[in-house]
C-alpha positions in Angstrom: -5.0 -33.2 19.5 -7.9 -35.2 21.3 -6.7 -36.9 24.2 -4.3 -35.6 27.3 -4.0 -37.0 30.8 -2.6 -33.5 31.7 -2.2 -30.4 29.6 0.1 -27.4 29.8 -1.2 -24.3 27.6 -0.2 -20.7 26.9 -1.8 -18.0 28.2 -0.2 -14.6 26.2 -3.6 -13.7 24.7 -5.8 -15.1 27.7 -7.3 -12.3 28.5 -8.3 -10.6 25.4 -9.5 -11.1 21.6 -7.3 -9.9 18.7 -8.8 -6.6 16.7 -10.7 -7.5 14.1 -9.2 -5.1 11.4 -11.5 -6.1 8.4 -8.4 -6.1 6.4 -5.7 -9.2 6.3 -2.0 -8.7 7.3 -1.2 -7.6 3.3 -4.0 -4.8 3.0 -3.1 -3.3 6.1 0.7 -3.5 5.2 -0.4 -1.7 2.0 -1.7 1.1 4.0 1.0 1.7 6.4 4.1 1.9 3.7 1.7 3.7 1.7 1.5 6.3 4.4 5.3 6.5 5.5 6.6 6.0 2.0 4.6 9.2 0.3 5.9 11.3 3.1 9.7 10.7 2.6 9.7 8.3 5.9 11.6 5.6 6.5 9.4 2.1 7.7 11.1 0.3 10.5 9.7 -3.2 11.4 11.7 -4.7 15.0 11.1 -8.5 13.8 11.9 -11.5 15.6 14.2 -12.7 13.2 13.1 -16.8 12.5 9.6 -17.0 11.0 8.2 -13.6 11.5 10.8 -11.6 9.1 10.2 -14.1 6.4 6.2 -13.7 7.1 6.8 -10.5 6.6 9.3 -11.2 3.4 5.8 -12.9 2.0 4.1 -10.1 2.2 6.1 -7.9 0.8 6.9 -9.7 -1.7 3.1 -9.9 -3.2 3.0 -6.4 -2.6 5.6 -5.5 -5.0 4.4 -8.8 -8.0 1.2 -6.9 -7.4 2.0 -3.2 -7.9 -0.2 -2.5 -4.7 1.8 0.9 -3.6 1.1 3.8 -5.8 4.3 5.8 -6.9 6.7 3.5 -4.6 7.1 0.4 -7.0 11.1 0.0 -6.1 11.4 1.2 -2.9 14.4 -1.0 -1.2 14.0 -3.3 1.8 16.7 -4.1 3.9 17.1 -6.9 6.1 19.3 -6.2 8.9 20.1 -9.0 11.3 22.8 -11.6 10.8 20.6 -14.2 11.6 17.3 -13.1 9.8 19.5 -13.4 6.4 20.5 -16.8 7.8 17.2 -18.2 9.0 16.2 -16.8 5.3 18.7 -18.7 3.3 17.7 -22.0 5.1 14.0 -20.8 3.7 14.7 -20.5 0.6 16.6 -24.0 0.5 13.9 -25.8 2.7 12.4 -28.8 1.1 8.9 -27.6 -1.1 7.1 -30.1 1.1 6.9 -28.0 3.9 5.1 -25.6 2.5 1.1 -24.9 2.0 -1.1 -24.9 -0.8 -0.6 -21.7 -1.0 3.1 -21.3 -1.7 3.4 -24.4 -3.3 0.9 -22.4 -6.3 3.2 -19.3 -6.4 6.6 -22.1 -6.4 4.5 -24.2 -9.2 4.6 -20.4 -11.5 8.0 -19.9 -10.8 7.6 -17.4 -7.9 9.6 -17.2 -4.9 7.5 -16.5 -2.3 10.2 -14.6 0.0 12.4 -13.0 -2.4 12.3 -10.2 -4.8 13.6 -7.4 -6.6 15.0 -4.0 -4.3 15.6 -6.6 -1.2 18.9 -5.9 0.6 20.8 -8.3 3.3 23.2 -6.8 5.8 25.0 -9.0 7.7 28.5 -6.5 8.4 28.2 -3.4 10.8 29.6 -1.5 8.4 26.6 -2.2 5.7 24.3 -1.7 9.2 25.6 1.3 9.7 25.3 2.9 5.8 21.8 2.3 5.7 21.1 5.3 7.8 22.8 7.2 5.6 20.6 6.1 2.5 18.2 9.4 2.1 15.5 7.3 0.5 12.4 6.4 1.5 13.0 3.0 2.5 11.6 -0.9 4.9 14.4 -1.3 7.2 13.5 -4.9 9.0 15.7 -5.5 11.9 16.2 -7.4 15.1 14.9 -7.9 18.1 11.6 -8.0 18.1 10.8 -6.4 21.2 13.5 -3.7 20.8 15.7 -4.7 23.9 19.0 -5.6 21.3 20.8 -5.6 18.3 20.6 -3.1 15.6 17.1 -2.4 15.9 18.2 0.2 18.3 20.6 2.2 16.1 17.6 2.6 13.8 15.1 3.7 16.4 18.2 6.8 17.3 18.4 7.6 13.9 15.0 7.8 13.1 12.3 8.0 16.1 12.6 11.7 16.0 11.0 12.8 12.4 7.3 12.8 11.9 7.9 11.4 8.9 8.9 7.9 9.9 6.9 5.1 10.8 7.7 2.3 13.5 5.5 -1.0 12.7 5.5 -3.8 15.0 4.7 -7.2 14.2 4.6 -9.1 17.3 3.8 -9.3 20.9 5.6 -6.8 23.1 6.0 -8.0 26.7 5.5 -5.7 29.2 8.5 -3.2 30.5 9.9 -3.8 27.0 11.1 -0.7 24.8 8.2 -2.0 22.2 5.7 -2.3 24.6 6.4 1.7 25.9 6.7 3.2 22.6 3.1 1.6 21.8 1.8 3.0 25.2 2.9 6.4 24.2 6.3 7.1 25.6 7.2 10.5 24.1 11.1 9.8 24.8 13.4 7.7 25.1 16.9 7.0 26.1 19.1 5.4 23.0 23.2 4.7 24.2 22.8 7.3 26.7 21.1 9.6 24.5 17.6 11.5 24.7 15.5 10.5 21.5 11.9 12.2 21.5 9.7 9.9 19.5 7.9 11.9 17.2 7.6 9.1 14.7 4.0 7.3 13.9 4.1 4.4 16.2 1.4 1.5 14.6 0.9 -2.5 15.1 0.7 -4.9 12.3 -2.5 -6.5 14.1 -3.1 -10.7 12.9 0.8 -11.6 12.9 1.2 -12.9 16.5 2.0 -16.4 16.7 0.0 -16.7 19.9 -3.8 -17.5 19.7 -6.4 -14.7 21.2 -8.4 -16.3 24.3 -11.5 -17.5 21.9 -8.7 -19.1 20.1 -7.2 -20.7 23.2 -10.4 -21.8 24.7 -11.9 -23.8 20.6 -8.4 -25.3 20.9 -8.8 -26.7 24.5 -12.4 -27.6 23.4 -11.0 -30.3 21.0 -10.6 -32.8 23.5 -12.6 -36.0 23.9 -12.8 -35.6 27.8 -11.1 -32.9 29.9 -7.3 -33.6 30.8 -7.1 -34.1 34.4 -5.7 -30.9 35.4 -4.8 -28.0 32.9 -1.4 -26.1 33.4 -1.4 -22.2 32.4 2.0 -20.8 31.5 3.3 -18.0 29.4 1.6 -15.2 30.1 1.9 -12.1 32.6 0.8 -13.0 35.9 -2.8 -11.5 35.8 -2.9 -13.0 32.3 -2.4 -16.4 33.7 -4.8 -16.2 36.5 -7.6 -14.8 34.2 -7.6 -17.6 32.1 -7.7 -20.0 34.6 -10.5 -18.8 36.2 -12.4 -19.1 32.9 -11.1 -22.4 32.4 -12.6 -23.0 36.3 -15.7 -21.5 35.7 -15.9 -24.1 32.2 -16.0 -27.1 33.8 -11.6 -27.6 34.0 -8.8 -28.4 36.9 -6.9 -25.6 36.1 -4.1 -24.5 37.7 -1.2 -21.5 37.3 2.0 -22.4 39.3 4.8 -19.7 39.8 7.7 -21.1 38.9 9.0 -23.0 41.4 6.1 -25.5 42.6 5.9 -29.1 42.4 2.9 -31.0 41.6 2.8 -34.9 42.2 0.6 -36.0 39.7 -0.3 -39.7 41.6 -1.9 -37.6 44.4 -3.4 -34.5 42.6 -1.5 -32.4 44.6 0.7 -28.9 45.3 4.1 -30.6 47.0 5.8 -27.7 46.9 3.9 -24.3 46.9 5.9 -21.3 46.0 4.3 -17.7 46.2 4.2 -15.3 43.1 7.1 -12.4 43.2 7.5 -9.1 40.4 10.1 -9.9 38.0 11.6 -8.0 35.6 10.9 -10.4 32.2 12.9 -7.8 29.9 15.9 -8.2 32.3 15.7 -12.2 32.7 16.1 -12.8 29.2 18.4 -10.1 27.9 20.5 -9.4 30.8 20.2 -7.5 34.1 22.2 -4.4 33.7 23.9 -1.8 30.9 26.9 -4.4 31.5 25.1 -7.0 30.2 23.8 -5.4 27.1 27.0 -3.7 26.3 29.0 -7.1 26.5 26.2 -9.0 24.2 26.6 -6.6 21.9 30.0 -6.5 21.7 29.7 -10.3 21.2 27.2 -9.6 18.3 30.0 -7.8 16.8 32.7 -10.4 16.9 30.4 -12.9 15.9 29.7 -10.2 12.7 33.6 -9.9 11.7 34.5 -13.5 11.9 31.6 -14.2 9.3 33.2 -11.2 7.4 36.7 -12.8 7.9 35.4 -16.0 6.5 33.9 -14.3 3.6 37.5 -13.4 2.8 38.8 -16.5 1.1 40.3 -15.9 -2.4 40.9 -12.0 -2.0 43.9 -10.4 -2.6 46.8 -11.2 -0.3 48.0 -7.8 0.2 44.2 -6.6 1.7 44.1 -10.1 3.4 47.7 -9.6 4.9 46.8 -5.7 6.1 43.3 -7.0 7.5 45.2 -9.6 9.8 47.6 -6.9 11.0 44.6 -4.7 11.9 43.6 -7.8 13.7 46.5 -8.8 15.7 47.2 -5.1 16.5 43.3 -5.1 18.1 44.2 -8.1 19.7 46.8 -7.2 21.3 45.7 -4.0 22.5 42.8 -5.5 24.4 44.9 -8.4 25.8 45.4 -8.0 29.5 
């Protein structure tokens, strides 16, 4: 990109530079299973569930071809989210042209480069729910990401309190979010009304965000012929945005970080409408603003999960397709008002 009147840019990473780890996303992988898997523990990974699970699927993936684990070479891994194993399937169909040089050399020698041997979908609640009561060592990836849904949670309860296991995050965790506080250190936490202590290794898969650090940003924004007009910062915590647009200032740009709200009239250069900054609650905004909320999108989730199950259905036996529909309609019509 070389030429923009105006530009609006992200600002998640505006502030800071990611770690340099010396070691790439694989290595450090290596190291963490390595650690959890020798001990008996379980590996939990919250994933966003389109593009990072499969990133992770990679990985993985070149980590078993390549016998990188000592003494674990079968260990299972189990994808549990409903719309990970979808997002997955439409992966593995995409068109080859999509993809780098680098997959297109592992599709050229007859490697898939997401799929392997010991890899498990769960789309049911019922297969959700038997995974905890696997006793081997064991990657259980699940959604969400940030640990404020799904069936992520059910994991964290059954395993946040042993020693053993190990929690590994693979992407940004906004602030207030269940991710966020277990990497600041919270020492418990409340799971479906229950106190879980976490006693569990809590870790970060550091080089898988999706978001650019703030050198990264700033090469990007670089790039241009001639500075856009004015530059737009969105997407990041408030003291995130303003940091970065006081660099951008001090660099020579028209920056400028609007609450949401404001109006800008770009034939005049100017603020029209001017609205003031206020705290909210991110976590809530996007998944819901009370126990209600979350209760009735998970029960949603679960609906969603049986009439896949239902459709799955076609060709069984009458008889355990006729008692399934009774189960139904009774279930129906208790719940009708």
């Amino acid at each position: 990109m070389e030429d923009a009147d105006y530009l609006v840019v992200e600002s998640t990473y505006g502030d800071r530079l990611h770690e340099k780890t010396g070691n790439d996303v694989t290595e450090q992988l290596v190291s963490y299973l390595q650690w959890a898997l020798d001990r008996g523990g379980n590996v939990i990974i919250p994933s966003f569930a389109v593009g990072r699970t499969q990133e992770i699927l990679f990985a993985l993936r070149e980590i078993k071809q390549k016998g990188l684990l000592r003494g674990h070479e079968g260990f299972p891994v189990y994808v549990d989210s409903p719309l990970a194993v979808e997002a997955t399937a439409i992966f593995l169909q995409c068109d080859p042209v999509c993809f780098d040089e680098e997959t297109m050399a592992l599709i050229k020698q007859g490697i898939n480069p997401i799929w392997f041997d010991d890899i498990r979908m769960t789309v049911s609640a019922d297969e959700s729910k038997k995974i905890n009561f696997d006793p081997h060592p064991k990657v259980i990836i699940s959604a969400s990401g940030m640990c404020e849904a799904g069936r992520v949670r059910h994991h964290l309860k059954h395993n946040l309190w042993q020693e053993k296991n190990l929690i590994l995050f693979v992407g940004y965790q906004a602030e207030g979010s269940l991710g966020r506080k277990l990497l600041q250190g919270e020492k418990s936490v409340t799971l479906f009304g229950e106190e879980i202590s976490v006693n569990a290794r809590i870790a970060s898969l550091q080089g898988t965000s999706g978001h650019a650090d703030r050198d990264g940003l700033l090469n990007w924004i670089s790039g241009f012929r001639e500075k856009p007009q004015t530059v737009f910062v969105n997407h990041g915590e408030d003291g995130v945005c303003e940091h970065f647009r006081l660099l951008l200032s001090e660099l020579g740009y028209r920056a400028e970080a609007p609450y949401s709200g404001t109006e800008y009239d770009l034939k005049t250069g100017k603020m029209t409408v001017f609205t003031q900054g206020k705290s909210i609650d991110r976590v809530r905004l996007y998944y819901g603003n009370s126990r209600a909320e979350l209760i009735f999108n998970e029960m949603v989730s679960e609906g969603e999960t049986l009439l896949r199950l239902i459709k799955t259905r076609r060709g069984r036996p009458n008889k355990e397709n006729a008692r399934l529909t009774s189960q139904l309609r009774e279930l129906i019509e208790k719940w009708s008002d």
